[in-house]
C-alpha positions in Angstrom: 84.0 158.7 125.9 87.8 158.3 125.8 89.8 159.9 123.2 91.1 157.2 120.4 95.3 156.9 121.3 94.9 157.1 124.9 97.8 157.0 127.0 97.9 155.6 130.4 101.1 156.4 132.8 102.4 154.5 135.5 104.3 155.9 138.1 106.5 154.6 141.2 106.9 157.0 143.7 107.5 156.9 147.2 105.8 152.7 147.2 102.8 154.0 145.7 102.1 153.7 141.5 100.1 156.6 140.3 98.4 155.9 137.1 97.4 158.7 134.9 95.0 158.8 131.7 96.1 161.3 129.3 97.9 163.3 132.2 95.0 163.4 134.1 94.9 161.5 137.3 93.7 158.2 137.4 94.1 156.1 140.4 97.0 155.3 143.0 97.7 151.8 144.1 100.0 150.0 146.7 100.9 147.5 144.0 102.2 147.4 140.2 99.9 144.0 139.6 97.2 146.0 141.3 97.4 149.0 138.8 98.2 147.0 135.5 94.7 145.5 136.8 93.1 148.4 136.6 93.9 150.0 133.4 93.1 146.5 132.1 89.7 146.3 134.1 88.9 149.9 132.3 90.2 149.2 129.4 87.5 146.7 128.2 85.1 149.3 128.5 87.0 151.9 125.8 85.5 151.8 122.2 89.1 152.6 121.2 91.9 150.4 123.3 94.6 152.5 125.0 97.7 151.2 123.2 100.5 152.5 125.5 101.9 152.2 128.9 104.4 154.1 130.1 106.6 152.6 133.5 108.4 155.1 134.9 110.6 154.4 138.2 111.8 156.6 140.6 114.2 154.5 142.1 112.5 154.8 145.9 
C-alpha cells in the first residue's frame, strides 16, 4: 500500500529521467512521455492518488 501524499520525482540526468516514489527509486526511462506514462499507469492502482510531481533538469 502506498502512503496517502505520495510524491513522485522526476529527474533528467545524463538523457535518462529517473523517477523516484517517496525518494525511493522507481524506474529510469529514455523518455519524459515515457516516464509521465508510468507514474500515470501506477497511479490508477493507488487507493490514495499521488498529487505531486516534481521536474527537475540538469541542464545535460
Amino acid at each position: 500500500m502506498i502512503a496517502r501524499g505520495s510524491t513522485f520525482t522526476l529527474r533528467l540526468r545524463h538523457g535518462i529521467w529517473r523517477v523516484t516514489l517517496n525518494g525511493a527509486f522507481f524506474a529510469d526511462y529514455r523518455s519524459e512521455i515515457d516516464a509521465r506514462a508510468g507514474v500515470a499507469d501506477v497511479t490508477r492502482h493507488f487507493t490514495s492518488p499521488a498529487k505531486l510531481v516534481l521536474i527537475e533538469h540538469d541542464g545535460i
